[in-house]
N, C-alpha and C positions, 0 to 999 in steps of 0.2 A: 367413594370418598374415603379415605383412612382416617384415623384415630384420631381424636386431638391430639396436638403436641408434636407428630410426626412431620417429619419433612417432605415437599412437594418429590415426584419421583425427576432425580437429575441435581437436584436442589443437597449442595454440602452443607454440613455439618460444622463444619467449621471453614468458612468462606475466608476467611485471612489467610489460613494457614496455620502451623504450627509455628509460635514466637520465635524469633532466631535470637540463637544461642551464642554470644562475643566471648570470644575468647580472649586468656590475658593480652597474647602477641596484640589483636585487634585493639586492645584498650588500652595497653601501652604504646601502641603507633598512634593513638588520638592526642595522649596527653603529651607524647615529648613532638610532637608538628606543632605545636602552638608556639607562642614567642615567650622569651624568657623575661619579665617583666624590667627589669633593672639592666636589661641591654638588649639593643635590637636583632639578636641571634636566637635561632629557635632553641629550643629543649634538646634536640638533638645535638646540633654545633656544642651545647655546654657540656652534656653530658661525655662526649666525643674528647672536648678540652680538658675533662677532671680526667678522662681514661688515661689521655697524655698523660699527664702532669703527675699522678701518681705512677706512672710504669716507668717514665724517666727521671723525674726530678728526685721521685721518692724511692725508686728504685724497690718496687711492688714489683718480685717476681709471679703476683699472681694476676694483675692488671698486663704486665707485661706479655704472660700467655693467653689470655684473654686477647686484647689487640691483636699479638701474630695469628693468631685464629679468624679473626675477622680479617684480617687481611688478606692473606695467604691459602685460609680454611686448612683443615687439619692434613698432618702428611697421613699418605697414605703408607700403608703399612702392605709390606711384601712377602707372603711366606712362601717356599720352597719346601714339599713335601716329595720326599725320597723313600725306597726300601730300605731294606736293610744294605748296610753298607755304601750308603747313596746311591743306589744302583735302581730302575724302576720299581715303579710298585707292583707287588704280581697280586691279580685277582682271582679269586678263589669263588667258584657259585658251586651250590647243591642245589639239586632238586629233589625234592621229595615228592612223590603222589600217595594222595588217600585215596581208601575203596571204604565205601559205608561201610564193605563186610569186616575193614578194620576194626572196626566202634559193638559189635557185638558179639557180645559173649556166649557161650554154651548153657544152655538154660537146660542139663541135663541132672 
């Protein structure tokens, strides 16, 4: 029989588990799914109509880019890498080998 206090063998130590950790996104998706109390449209719908309403009525170029982001998601960006003169890129490898007998010195 083991010690007092020790665990039976097979028997955890912590049988729940470790507590799960919510993240903002998680606890922002609980509070805006619920209904907006002064009209029967969720927290999302409302928040969705202020995003409107300042990107156009108020003409918020930063709700503006906010929106085409969620709609659209961002452009992708294309870059073109060239050598010199736009012409291919040329690759250049060295190889070097060591010999341990590189690393010692003459101990004369």
């Amino acid at each position: 029989m083991g010690r007092p206090g020790t665990w039976k063998k097979g028997q955890s130590g912590n049988p729940n588990g470790r507590p799960k950790l919510h993240t903002v996104s998680e606890e922002l998706r609980k509070i805006l799914s619920g209904k907006y109390k002064k009209t029967n449209k969720t927290k999302w719908q409302m928040a969705g109509e202020i995003l409107v309403t300042k990107a156009i009525e108020e003409k918020d170029t930063t709700a503006l880019k906010l929106l085409m982001q969620y709609m659209d998601g961002l452009p992708i960006a294309k870059h073109e890498i060239t050598g010199a003169d736009g012409g291919p890129l040329e690759h250049h490898v060295e190889f070097h080998t060591y010999h341990d007998d590189d690393d010692k010195t003459d101990a004369d």
